[in-house]
C-alpha positions in Angstrom: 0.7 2.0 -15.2 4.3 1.2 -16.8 7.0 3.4 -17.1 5.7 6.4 -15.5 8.5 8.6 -14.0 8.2 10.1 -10.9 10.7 12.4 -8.8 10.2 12.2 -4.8 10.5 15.1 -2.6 13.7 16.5 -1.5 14.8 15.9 2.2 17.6 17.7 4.4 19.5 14.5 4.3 18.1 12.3 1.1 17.9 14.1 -2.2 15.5 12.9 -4.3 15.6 10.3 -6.6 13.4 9.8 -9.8 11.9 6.0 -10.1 9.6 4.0 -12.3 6.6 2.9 -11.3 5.4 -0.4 -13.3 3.4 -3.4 -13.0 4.9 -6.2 -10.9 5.8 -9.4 -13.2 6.4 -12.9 -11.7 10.3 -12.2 -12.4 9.9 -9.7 -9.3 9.5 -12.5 -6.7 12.9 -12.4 -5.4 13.6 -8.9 -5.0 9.7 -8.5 -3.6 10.3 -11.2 -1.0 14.2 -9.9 -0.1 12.5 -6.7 0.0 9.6 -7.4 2.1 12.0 -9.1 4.6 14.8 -6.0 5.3 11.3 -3.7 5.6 9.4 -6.1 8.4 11.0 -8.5 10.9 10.6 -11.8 11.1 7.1 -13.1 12.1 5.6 -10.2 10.7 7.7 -10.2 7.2 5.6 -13.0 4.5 7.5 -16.4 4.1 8.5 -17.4 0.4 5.3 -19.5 0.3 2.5 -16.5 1.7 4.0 -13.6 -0.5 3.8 -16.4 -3.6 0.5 -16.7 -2.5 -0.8 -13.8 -2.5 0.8 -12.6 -5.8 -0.8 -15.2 -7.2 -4.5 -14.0 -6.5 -6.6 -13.3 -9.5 -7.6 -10.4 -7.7 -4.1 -9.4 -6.3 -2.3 -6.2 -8.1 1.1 -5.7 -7.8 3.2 -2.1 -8.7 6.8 -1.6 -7.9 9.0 1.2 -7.7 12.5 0.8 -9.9 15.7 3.2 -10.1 18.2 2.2 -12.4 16.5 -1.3 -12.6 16.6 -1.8 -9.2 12.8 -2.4 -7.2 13.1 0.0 -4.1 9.4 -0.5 -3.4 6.4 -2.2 -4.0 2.5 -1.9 -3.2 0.5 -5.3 -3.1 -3.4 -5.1 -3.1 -6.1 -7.4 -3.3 -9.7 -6.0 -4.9 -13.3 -7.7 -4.8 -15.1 -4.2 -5.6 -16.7 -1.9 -4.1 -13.8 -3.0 -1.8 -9.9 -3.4 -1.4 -7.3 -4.3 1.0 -3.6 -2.9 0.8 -1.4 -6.4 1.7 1.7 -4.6 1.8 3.8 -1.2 1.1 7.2 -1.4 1.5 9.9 1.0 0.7 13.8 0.2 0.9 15.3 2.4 3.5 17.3 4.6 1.6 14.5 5.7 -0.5 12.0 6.4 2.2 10.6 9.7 3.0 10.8 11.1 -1.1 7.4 10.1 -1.8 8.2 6.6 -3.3 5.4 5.5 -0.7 3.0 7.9 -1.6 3.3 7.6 -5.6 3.0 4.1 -4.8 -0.2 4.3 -3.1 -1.8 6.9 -4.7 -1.3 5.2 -8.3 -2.6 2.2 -6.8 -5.8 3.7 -5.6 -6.4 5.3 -9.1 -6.2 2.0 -10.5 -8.5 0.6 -7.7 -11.4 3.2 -8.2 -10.9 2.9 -12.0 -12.0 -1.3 -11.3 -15.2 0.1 -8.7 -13.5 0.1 -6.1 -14.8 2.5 -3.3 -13.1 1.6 0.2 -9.9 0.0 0.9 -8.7 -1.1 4.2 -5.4 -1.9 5.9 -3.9 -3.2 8.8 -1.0 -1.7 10.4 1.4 -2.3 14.3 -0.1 0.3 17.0 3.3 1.1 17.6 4.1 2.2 13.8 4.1 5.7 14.7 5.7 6.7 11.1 3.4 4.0 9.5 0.1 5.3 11.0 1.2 8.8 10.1 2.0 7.8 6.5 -1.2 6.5 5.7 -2.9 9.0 7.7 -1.5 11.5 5.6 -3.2 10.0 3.0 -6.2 9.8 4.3 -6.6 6.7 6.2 -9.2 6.7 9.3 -8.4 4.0 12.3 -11.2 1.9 12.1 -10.9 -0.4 15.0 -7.9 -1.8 17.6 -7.5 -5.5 16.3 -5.8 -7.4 19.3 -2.7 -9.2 19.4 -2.6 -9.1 15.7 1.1 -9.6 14.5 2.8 -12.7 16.0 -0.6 -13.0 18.5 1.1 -10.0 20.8 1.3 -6.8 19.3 -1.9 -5.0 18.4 -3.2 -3.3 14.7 -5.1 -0.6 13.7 -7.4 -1.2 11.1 -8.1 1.3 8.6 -10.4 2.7 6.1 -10.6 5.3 3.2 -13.2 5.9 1.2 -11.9 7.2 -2.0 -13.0 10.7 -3.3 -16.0 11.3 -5.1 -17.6 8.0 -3.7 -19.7 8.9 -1.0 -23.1 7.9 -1.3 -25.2 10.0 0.2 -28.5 9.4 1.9 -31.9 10.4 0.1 -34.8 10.4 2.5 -38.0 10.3 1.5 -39.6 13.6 -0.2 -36.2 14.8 -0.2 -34.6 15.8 -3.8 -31.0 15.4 -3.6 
C-alpha cells in the first residue's frame, strides 16, 4: 500500500488528523527505532541492533503512518503462511486513539491474507489494559498467559485471530458440506 490517505476518528480532546500509510523503506530506521523507544520503556523497547534485525527479515513487512512527512506510527510483521506474527504496533502519543492503530493493522492484515496468510499471533504486557482492548477490538482472542515474558517479570498474553473467511471447517465422513 503507498500513499493511501486515511482520516482517524474524531475524539473530545484530539481531532483527527489524516496520514499516509506506506511501505516502510530502510531510510525509516531512525524515526522507527526513536519511535519504538518513547512508545515502550526500556527493556521492553528493541535496541538499535534487534529492530535492525528484524527489519531485515525476508519475511518481515514494514507499514508506517506519515502526517506532513512525519512517521507517527508503524506496524512490523513477520509472515511464513498460513501464519503471522505482529512484532510491533506503535503509535506516537499524540496521534493515538484516531484510528492510526487500527488502519495500521487492518491494512496489514489485508496484505497478510492477500500472501496466505490465515492466523496471526501477538504478544502483549497483562497489564496493557488499553493494549489488550485495542486488539481485542479487532478481534484478537487471548490464547495463553506466557510467564514472566517482558524483562523475565511481567507476564503476556498471547493472542490469535483467525482472519475472516478462513475457517476451515470439518467434513466428516458421509457428510456433504
Amino acid at each position: 500500500m503507498t500513499g493511501a490517505l486515511f482520516s482517524g476518528e474524531s475524539s473530545a480532546y484530539n481531532r483527527a488528523m489524516p496520514v499516509t500509510l506506506r511501505a516502510h523503506q530502510p531510510g525509516d530506521f531512525a524515526a522507527l527505532l526513536r519511535l519504538d523507544h518513547a512508545c515502550f520503556p526500556p527493556g521492553i523497547a528493541y535496541s538499535k541492533t534487534m529492530l535492525r534485525y528484524f527489519l531485515k527479515l525476508p519475511s518481515a513487512d514494514g507499514m508506517v503512518a506519515e502526517d506532513a512527512g512525519k512517521i507517527v506510527g508503524f506496524i512490523l510483521t513477520e509472515e511464513n503462511p498460513p501464519l503471522a506474527h505482529v512484532i510491533t504496533l506503535d503509535v506516537a502519543e499524540s496521534y493515538r486513539r484516531q484510528g492510526v492503530g487500527s488502519a495500521l493493522l487492518e491494512e496489514s492484515e489485508k496484505n497478510l491474507a492477500l500472501r496466505g496468510v490465515r492466523t496471526i499471533l501477538l504478544e502483549t504486557a497483562t497489564d496493557n489494559e488499553a493494549g489488550v482492548a485495542f486488539w481485542q477490538r479487532h478481534g484478537y482472542r487471548i490464547e495463553a498467559t506466557l510467564k514472566r515474558y517482558y524483562l523475565r517479570r511481567i507476564d503476556a498474553y498471547e493472542m490469535r485471530k483467525i482472519l475472516p473467511g478462513t475457517r476451515k471447517t470439518t467434513k466428516h465422513p458421509g457428510e456433504n458440506v
